[in-house]
RODO-794464 format. One line per field, with one value per residue (C-alpha): residue number from 1; residue in one letter; x, y, z. Coordinates in steps of 0.05 Angstrom, whole numbers, plus 5000, padded with zeros to 4 digits. Layout:
N
pos = NUM|... .
code = A|... .
px = X|... .
py = Y|... .
pz = Z|... .
***
This chain:
84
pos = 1|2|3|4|5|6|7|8|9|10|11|12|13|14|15|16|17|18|19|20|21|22|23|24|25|26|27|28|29|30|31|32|33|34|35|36|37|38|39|40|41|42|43|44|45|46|47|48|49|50|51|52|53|54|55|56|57|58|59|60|61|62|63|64|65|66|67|68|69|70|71|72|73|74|75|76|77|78|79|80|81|82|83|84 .
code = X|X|X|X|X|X|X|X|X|X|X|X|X|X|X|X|X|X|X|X|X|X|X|X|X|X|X|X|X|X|X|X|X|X|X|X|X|X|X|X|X|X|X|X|X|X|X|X|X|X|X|X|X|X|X|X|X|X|X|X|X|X|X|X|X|X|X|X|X|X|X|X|X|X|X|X|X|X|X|X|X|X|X|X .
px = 4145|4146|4183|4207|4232|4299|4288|4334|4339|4383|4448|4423|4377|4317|4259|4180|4166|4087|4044|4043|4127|4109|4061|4104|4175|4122|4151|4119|4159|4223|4235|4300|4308|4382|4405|4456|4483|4480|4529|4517|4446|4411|4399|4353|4324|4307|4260|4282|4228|4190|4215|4199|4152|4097|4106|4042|4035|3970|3964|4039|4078|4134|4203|4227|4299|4252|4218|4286|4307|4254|4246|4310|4344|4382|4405|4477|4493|4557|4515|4511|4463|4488|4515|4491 .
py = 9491|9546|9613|9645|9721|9737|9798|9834|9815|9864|9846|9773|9755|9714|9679|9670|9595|9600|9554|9492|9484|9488|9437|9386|9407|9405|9470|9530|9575|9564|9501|9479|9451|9433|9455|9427|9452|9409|9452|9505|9533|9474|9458|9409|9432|9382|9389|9357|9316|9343|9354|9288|9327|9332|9260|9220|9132|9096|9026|9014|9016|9042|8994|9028|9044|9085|9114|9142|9165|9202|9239|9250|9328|9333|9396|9393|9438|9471|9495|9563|9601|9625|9695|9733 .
pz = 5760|5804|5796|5865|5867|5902|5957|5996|6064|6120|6074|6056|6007|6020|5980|5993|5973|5937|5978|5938|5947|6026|6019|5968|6015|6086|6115|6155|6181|6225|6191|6164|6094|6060|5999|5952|5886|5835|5784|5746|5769|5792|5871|5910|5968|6012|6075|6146|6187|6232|6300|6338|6395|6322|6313|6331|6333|6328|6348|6354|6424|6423|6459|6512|6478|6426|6483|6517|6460|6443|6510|6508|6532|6446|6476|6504|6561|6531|6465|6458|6412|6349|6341|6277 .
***
């Protein structure tokens, strides 16, 4: 178990995750994990996967379907980046 301090962030609060929870969750920095409240003061943070350009295959070929969709534009046109 890991204890984690609370700091002030601008008007947000942030945390610094010790080095063994990025290595059990598999973050660096800019990633994306979820979190869910359990109740009371519990929550699971969850980690996403990797984005799919860090993804490496040995000895397996990939079909073409899983090729497409792998080179694939996810970005829609009409998105817009966020406004803080």
């Amino acid at each position: 178990m890991s204890s984690i301090k609370i700091r002030k962030v601008g008007n947000s609060l942030g945390v610094i995750f010790p080095k063994e929870i990025q290595e059990a969750l598999n973050i660096t920095e800019g990633d994306a994990i979820d979190v869910t409240v359990l109740g009371g003061n519990r929550v699971v943070l969850d980690s996403h996967l990797p984005h799919h350009s860090n993804w490496t295959f040995k000895d397996e070929k990939l079909s073409s379907e899983d090729q497409k969709w792998l080179d694939a534009d996810l970005e829609d046109e009409n998105d817009k980046p966020p406004r803080w």
